[in-house]
N, C-alpha and C positions, 0 to 999 in steps of 0.2 A: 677518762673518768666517767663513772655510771651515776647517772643521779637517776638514786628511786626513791619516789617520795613514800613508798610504803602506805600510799593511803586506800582503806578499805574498798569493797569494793559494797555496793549495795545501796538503798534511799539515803539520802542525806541524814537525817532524823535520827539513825539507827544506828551509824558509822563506828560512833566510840563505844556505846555498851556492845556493840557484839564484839567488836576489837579487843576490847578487855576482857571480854569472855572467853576471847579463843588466843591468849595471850598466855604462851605456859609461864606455869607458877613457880616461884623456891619458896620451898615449905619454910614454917617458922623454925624449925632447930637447924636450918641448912643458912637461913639468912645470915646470922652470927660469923660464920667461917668466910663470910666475905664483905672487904673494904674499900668503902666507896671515898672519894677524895670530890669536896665542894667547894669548888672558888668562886667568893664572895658569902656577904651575909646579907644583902640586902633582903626584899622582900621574895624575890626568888628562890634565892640563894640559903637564904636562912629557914626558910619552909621550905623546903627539900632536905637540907641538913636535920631539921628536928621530924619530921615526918618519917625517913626512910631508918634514922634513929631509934625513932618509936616502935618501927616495923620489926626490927633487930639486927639492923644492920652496921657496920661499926666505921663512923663519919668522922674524916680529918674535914675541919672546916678550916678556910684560910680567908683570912681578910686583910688590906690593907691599912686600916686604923688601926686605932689602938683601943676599940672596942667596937662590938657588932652595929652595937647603936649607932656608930656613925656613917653607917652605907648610906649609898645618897640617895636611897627611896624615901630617907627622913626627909629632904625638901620637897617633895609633891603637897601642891595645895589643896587641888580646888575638889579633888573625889576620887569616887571607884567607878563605875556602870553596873548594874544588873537589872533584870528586866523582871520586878516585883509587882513592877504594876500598882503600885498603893495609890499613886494619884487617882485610878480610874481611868489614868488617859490612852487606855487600848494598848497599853506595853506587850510585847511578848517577846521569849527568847527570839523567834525569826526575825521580830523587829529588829533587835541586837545586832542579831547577824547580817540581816541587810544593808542597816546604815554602817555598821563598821567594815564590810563588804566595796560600798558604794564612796563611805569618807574615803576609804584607800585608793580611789580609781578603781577599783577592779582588775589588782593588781598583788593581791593575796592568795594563795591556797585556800577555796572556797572548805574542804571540810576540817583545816584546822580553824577557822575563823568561827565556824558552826559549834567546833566542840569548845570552844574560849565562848562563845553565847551559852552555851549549856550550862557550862561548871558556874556561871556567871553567882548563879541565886543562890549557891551553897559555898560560893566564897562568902557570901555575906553573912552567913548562918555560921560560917567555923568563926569567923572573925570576929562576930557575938558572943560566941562562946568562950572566947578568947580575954574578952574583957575592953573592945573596942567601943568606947562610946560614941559612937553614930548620932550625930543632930536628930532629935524627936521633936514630931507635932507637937500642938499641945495636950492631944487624945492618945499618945503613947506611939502611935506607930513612926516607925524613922521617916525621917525627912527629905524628899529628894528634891535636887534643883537639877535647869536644864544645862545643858554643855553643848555646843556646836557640834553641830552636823544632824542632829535630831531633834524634833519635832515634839517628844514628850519629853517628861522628867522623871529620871532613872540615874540618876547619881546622888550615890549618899555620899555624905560630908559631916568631916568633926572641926566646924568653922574654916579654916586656912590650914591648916592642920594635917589633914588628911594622913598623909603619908607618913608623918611620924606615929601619929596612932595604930596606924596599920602597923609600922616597923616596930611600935613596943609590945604589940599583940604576938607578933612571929619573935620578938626577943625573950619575952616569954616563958614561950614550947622550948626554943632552943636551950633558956638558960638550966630549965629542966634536964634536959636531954645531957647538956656538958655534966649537970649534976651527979648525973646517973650513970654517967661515963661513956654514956652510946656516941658521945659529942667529944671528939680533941680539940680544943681551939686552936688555933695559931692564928694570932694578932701580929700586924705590924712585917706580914710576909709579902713579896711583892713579887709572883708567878712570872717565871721569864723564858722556862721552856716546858714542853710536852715529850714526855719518855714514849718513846714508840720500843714494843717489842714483839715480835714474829707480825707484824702487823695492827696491833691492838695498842690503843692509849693504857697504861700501866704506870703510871704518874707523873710528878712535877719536878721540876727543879727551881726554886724560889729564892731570893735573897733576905736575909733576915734584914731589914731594915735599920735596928738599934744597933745591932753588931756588923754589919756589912757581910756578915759570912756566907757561904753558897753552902745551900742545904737540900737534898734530894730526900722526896718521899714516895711512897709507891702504893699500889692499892692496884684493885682489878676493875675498877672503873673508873674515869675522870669524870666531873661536871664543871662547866665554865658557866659562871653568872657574873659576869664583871660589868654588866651597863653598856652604854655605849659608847662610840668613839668620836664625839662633836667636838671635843676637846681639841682636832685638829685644827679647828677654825681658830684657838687660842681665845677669844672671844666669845664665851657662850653661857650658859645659866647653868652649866652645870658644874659639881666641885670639884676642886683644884688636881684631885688625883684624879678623877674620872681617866681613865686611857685605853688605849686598843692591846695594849701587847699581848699580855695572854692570850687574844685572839689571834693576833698577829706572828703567835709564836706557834698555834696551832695550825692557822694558813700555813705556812711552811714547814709543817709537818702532816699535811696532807688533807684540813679539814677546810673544802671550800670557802669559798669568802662571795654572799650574795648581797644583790644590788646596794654598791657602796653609796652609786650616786643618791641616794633616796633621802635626803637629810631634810628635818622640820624648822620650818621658820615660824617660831611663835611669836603671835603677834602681840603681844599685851607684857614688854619688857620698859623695864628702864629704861632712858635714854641710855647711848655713851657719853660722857663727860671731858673726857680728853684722852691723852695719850697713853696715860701711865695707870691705866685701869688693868686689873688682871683677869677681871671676871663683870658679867653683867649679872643682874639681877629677875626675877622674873617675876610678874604682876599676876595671879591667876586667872583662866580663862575664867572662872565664875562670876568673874566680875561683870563679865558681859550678861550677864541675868538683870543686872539692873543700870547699869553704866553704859553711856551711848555713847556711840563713837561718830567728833565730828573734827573736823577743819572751815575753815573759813569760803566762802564760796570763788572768792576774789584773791590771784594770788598774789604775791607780797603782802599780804594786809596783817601789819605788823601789832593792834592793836590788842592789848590784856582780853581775852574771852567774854570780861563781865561787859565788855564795851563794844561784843561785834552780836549787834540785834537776831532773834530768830529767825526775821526773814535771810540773814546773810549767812547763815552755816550749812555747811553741806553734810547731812547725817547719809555719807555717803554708801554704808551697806545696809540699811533700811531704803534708802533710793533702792540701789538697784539690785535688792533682793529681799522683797517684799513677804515671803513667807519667812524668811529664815532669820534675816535682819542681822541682828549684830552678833548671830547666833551660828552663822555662816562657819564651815568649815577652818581650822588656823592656817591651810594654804591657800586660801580665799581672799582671807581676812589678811593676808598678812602682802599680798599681790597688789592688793587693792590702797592698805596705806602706803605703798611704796610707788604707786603711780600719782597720789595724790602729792605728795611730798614731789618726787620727780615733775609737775607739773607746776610748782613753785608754790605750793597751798601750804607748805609744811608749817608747822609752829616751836615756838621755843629759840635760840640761840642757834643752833643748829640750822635749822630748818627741816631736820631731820624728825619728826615726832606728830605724833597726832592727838586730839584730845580724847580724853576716856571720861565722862562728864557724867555727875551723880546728883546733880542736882535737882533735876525729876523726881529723882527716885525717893529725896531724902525731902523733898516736899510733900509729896504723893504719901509713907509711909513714916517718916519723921528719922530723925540719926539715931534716935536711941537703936530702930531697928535695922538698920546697915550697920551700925557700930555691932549690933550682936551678929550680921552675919559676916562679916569682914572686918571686924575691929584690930586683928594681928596687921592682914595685909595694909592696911590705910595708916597702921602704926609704920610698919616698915617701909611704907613709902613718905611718911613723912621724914625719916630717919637719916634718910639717902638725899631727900630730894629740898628737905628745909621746908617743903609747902604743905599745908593740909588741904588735904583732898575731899574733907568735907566743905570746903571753906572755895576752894577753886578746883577745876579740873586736872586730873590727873595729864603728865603727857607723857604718852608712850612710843614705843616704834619696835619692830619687828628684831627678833634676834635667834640665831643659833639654840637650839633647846633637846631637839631629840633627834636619833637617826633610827630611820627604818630598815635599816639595810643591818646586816652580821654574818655571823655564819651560818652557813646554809644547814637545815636538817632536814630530816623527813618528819614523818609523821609521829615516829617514836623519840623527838626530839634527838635523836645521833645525828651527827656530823658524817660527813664521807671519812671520818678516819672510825674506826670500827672501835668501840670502847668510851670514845670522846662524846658527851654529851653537850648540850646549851644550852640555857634555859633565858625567860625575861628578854630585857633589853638588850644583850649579847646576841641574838640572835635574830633571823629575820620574816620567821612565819607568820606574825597574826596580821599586820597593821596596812601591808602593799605598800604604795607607795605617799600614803600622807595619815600620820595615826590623828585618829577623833581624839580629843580631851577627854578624863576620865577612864581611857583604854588600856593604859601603862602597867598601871596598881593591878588591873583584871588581871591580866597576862602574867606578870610575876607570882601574883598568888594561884592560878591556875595551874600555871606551868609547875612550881614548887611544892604545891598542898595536892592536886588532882591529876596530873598527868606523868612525870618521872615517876614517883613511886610505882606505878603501874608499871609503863616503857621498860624499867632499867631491869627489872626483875624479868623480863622478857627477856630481856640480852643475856642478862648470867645463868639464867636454866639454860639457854640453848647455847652457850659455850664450853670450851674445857679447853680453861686457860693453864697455861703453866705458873708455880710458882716462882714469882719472880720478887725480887728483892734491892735496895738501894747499891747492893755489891755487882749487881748486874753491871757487863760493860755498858749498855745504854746511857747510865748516866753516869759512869764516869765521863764517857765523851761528851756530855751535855756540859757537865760543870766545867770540863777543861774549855771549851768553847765560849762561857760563861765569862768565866776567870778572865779570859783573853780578849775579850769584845769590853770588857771595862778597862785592863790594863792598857788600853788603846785609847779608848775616850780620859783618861785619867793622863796621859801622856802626848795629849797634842798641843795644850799649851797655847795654844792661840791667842787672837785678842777681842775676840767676841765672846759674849755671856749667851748665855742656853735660852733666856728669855729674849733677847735682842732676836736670834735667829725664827724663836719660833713665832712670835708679832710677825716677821715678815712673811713667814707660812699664812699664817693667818688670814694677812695682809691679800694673798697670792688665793685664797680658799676662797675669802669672803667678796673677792672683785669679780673671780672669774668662774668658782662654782656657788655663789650664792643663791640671792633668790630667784634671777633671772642669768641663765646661760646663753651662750651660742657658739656658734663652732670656733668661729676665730678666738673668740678668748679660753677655749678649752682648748687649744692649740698652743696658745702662748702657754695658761698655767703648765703644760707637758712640757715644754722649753725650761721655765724658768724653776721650778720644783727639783730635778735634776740639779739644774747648775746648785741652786742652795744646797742641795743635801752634798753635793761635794765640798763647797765649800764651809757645810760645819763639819764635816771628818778630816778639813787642813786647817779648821782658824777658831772651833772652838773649843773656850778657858773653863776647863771644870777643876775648880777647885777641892782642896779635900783631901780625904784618902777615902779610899775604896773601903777599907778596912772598919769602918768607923761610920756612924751616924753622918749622912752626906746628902740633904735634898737636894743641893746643886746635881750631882751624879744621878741620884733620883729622875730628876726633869730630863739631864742628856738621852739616858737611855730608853727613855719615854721616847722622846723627841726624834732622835734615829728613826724610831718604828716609824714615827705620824710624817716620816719627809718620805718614807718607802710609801707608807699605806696613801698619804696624801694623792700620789703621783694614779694609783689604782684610781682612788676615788673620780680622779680628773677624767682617768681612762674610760672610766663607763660611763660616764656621763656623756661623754662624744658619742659613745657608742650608739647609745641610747636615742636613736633618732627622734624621739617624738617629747609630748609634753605628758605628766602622769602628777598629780598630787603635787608632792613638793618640789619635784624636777619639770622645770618648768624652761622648756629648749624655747625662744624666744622666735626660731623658723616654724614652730608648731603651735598656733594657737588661731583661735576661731576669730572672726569676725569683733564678736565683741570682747578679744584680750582674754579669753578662757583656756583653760590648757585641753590642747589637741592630742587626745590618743592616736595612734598607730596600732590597732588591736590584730593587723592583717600581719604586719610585720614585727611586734614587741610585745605581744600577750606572751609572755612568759618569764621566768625570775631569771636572772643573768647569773652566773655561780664561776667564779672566777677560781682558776687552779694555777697554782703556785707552777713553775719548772724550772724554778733555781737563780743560782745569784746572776744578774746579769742579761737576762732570759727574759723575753715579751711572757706576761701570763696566758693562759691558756683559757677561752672563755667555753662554758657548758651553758647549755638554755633545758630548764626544767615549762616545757610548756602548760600554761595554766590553763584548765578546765575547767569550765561552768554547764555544770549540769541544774542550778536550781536558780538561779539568777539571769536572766538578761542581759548584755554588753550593752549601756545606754551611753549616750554623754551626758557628763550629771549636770545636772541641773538644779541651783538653789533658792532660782526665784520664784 
């Protein structure tokens, strides 16, 4: 496998506008005659669908709800990033680009990271235009707070919010677009393969969810926007559908799969509460604008917080990071409560948890004004938690939230399979190996409002595809395999449930690739990962018919993918000798418990190639390049 990242060549600064200049065109009465297919509606995914709509191109959009609204860029809270500079505090795009550069290790593709800094300031301007109400001063201009890993304030915010306001702004353009016809919806579809023809991605093969039917659709270009794949951990803050397959279906049909091990522990979640949770919840990182993070100095010291005096709290990342404070990067932050906890300081039932405490802040500026900048989140943690957090400290602990790692593209966001697109969270170009807060939202609107529509029309001027259609053999053998991979899980009868199995995936994710790895236990998870996925293709109980409205079937066939994908995950991670962001090899860290790059041996993206069932995969290294940045080791204090 070739991996070219296709990036320009030239000063940094200049990369994407000449790129697009010398990016051949398809005229506007040529656009019309060709059909693009976009999976997902989130924030990516749904601004790309209404934007290349707009342009004239004619967009099967698929989602897995039962309306666009419900992608799960609606639960982002805490912002977006651009670098507007309103505060005065010396913002600029390069600044963007550095700290999101530097959050990630330095372990990004330096000029897609630059051109995600660029598009930054006129995300914010379409999204105005749009009808997105952005938190304003009291002198008109929008409102920014700060978000870890930087120094100034550059994130807008529509209170807790965030993310749904963004997603009704892109729902929108699109509901426009379906109006107008340039949009087909398909709601409630669940992408399970990738049509390959003479080479090229040429469509999907999806199951109708309400009806269970298998339904192929075709088009001359694919895009994949489905999020990411944390869902393997079973345990994480993201929604119940979030899953890899689509991805997982296009890995095995030829579109690399890069750095899986790369996954986010954000640190400002709910506790767990016991056994029979499905999902956690997550606190936003905004909070840390005003909310200090402590633990008790002394450990055991089992004492209510209104009872352990200021001398005796350890506001332990203002200790020992003195510029950045509680401001600190979320793989810092989230390293750091898990040592404190691990040293017996924890707090709560558990012991598991640390305090997130507002009482500074709501002294210093009063509740009426926390209630106006956090009033949803403080509501929703009283909801879960029975406590108010105006009243006592919030208690938090570190959870499962995002992954940096996907399919690997170049610079025109394609995949190694020629036709297949990625866009958002799906994919693995902006964030390296640890994404900054407020980075997420950029990327999806980027990648779907300012970069595909560019890219794809580059791919189909310099193409001459053939016509090809749902009669093609391709997808009949897709559906018959389709057909046959469920009449299998529908027919093994077993005596475990789909959820019993995947808790213990989970189980197996979060002990041994969680927040701290090392070799012996990424050894064992290779050992025991295996064994489970066999034994749910002999013992487990999917109930149902196939034929029919089935989420038990739903979850199996999910779950398949994440016992294959799991096992990847595990595999790069050993591979991965060193420590980077959120992959944190516990034989690699500094003196004072920092994560240890290896830039001599592991500066480069790991891109993992499928070679079939049964078959070790085949690993590619896209070496990373820094021509305008430094290789440092970061440093936050």
């Amino acid at each position: 496998m070739q991996l070219n990242s296709n990036v320009p060549s030239g000063p940094l600064e200049g990369k994407w506008d000449r790129y697009k200049f010398d990016l051949k065109k398809v005229n506007p009465a040529n656009k019309r005659k060709f059909e693009v297919i976009v999976v997902g509606t989130g924030l990516a995914g749904g601004s790309a669908a209404a934007t290349m709509a707009d342009l004239g191109y004619h967009v099967k959009n698929f989602c897995i709800q039962d309306t666009p609204r419900r992608a799960h860029s609606i639960a982002a809270q805490g912002g977006i990033n651009a670098a507007k500079n309103y505060p005065g505090d010396g913002d600029s795009v390069y600044n963007l680009f550095y700290d999101t550069i530097k959050g990630g290790d330095y372990r990004a593709r330096e000029a897609n990271v630059y051109r995600l800094a660029q598009n930054a300031n006129a995300i914010i301007d379409h999204c105005v235009a749009t009808g997105v109400p952005f938190a304003r001063e009291y002198g008109g201009l929008h409102a920014n707070r700060s978000f870890g890993g930087a120094q100034v304030s550059r994130t807008f915010y529509a209170r807790g919010q965030t993310g749904q306001q963004l997603l009704l702004g892109v729902y929108g353009q699109l509901s426009r677009q379906i109006g107008l016809g340039g949009v087909e919806m398909y709601s409630r579809r669940d992408i399970l393969d990738i049509v390959v023809v003479d080479g090229c991605a040429r469509g999907v093969v999806c199951r109708n969810l309400v009806t269970g039917e298998i339904e192929s659709h075709s088009a001359h270009a694919v895009v994949l926007a489905t999020g990411g794949y944390d869902n393997v951990y079973f345990l994480t803050t993201s929604g119940m559908h979030s899953n890899v397959s689509a991805c997982w279906a296009a890995y095995k049909k030829g579109a690399a799969f890069a750095n899986p091990c790369y996954t986010q522990i954000h640190p400002t979640c709910i506790t767990v509460h016991g056994d029979y949770q499905s999902k956690l919840t997550l606190m936003s990182e905004s909070l840390r604008n005003d909310g200090r993070i402590w633990v008790p100095k002394k450990a055991g010291d089992n004492r209510s917080p209104d009872q352990i005096p200021e001398n005796e709290r350890d506001y332990y990342l203002e200790r020992k990071y003195p510029s950045f404070g509680n401001l600190v990067p979320r793989d810092v932050a989230s390293r750091n409560a898990k040592m404190a906890c691990d040293e017996g300081r924890g707090v709560g039932n558990t012991g598991l948890a640390v305090y997130l405490d507002f009482s500074e802040a709501i002294k210093r500026d009063g509740e009426d004004v926390i209630r106006a900048k956090y009033g949803n989140l403080f509501q929703m943690y009283d909801k879960i938690q029975d406590e108010n957090p105006y009243k006592v400290p919030m208690k938090i602990y570190p959870a499962i939230h995002y992954v940096m790692g996907g399919t690997w593209v170049d610079y025109n966001l394609m995949t190694t399979r020629d036709g297949l697109f990625c866009l958002g969270g799906a994919n693995f170009s902006d964030h390296g190996a640890n994404r900054l807060g407020a980075s997420a939202l950029m990327q999806g609107l980027s990648d779907g409002y300012f970069v595909l529509p560019y890219t794809i029309g580059g791919y189909l001027a310099t193409q001459s595809l053939a016509d090809v259609d749902t009669s093609h053999q391709a997808f009949k053998d897709s559906e018959k395999q389709l057909n046959e991979k469920l009449n299998k899980l529908m027919n093994i009868n077993g005596k475990r449930t789909v959820d019993d199995i995947h808790k213990e995936l989970g189980h197996y994710m979060w002990e041994y690739c969680g927040m701290a790895r090392n070799e012996a236990g990424l050894k064992t998870a290779l050992q025991k990962i295996p064994a489970l996925r066999e034994e749910f293709w002999q013992n487990v109980n999917v109930t149902g018919s196939s034929k029919d409205f089935n989420q038990t079937l739903e979850k199996a066939y999910r779950l398949a993918d994440y016992l294959e994908f799991g096992e990847l995950l595990a595999r790069d991670a050993l591979t991965r000798e060193e420590s980077c962001g959120g992959h944190f090899r516990e034989e690699s860290q500094t003196e004072e418990n920092e994560a240890k790059r290896d830039d001599e041996n592991f500066c480069h993206a790991a891109a993992w190639e499928y070679a079939g069932e049964g078959k070790d995969p085949i690993l590619n290294k896209e070496p990373l390049v820094f021509e305008s940045v430094k290789l440092t080791q970061r440093s936050y204090k």
